[in-house]
C-alpha positions in Angstrom: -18.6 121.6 -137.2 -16.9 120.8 -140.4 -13.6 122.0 -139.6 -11.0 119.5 -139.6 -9.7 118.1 -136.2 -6.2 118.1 -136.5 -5.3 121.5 -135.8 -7.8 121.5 -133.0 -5.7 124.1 -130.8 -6.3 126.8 -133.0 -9.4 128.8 -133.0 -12.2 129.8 -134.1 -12.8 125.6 -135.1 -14.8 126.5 -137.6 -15.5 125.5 -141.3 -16.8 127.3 -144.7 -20.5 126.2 -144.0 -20.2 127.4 -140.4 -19.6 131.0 -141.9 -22.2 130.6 -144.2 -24.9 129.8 -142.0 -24.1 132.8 -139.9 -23.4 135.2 -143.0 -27.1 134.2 -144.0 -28.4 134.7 -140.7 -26.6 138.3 -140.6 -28.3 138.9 -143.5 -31.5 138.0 -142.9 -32.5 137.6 -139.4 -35.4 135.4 -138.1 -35.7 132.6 -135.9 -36.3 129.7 -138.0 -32.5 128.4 -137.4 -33.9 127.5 -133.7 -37.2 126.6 -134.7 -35.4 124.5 -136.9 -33.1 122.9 -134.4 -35.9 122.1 -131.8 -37.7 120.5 -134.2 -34.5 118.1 -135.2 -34.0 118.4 -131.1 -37.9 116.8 -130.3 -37.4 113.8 -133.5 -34.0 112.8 -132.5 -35.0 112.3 -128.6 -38.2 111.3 -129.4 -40.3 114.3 -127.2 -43.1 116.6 -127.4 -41.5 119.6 -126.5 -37.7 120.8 -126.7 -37.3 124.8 -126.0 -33.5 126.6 -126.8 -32.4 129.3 -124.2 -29.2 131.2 -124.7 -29.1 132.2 -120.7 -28.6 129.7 -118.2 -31.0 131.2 -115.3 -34.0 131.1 -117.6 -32.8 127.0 -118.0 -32.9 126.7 -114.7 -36.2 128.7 -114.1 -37.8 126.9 -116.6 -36.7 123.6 -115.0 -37.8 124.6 -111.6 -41.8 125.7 -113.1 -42.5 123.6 -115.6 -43.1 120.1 -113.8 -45.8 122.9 -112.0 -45.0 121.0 -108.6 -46.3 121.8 -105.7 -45.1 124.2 -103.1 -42.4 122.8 -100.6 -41.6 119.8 -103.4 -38.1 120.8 -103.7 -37.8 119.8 -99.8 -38.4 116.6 -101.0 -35.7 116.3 -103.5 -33.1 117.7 -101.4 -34.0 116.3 -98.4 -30.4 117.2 -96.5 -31.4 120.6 -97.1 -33.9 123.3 -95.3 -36.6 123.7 -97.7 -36.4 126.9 -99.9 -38.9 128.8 -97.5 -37.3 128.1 -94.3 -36.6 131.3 -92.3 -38.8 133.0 -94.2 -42.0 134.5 -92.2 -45.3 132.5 -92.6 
């Protein structure tokens, strides 16, 4: 943010460019803002992939799936915990 820190009770903490951006955005909606940002998100940590999600249960979906594991795996990371499926019928 370019706002200046000083006065950082007050809100919203947020700067001429800030309003911009979004002003521009308003006007012309797309996604190349987070296309964008996960591009400077994949360079900056050095990665193949990098994904933005604005919900957190679809971050934690995706995290659960996309190592495609396989079934009962989470028993193993938990390992003071039932698995997922116990109690469930067979």
């Amino acid at each position: 943010m370019t706002a200046s820190h000083i006065d950082a009770t007050t809100l919203p903490q947020y700067g001429k460019q800030e309003e911009e951006a979004v002003l521009a955005l308003m006007r012309s909606p797309s996604y190349d803002p987070i296309t964008k940002l996960e591009r400077k998100r994949k360079e900056f940590f050095g990665v193949t992939h990098a994904t933005s999600y604005l919900i957190c249960m679809s971050v934690i979906t995706a995290m659960v799936f996309a190592p495609d594991l396989p079934p009962g795996s989470e028993a193993n990371e938990f390992p003071s915990r039932e698995p997922l499926t116990a109690g469930f019928p067979k």
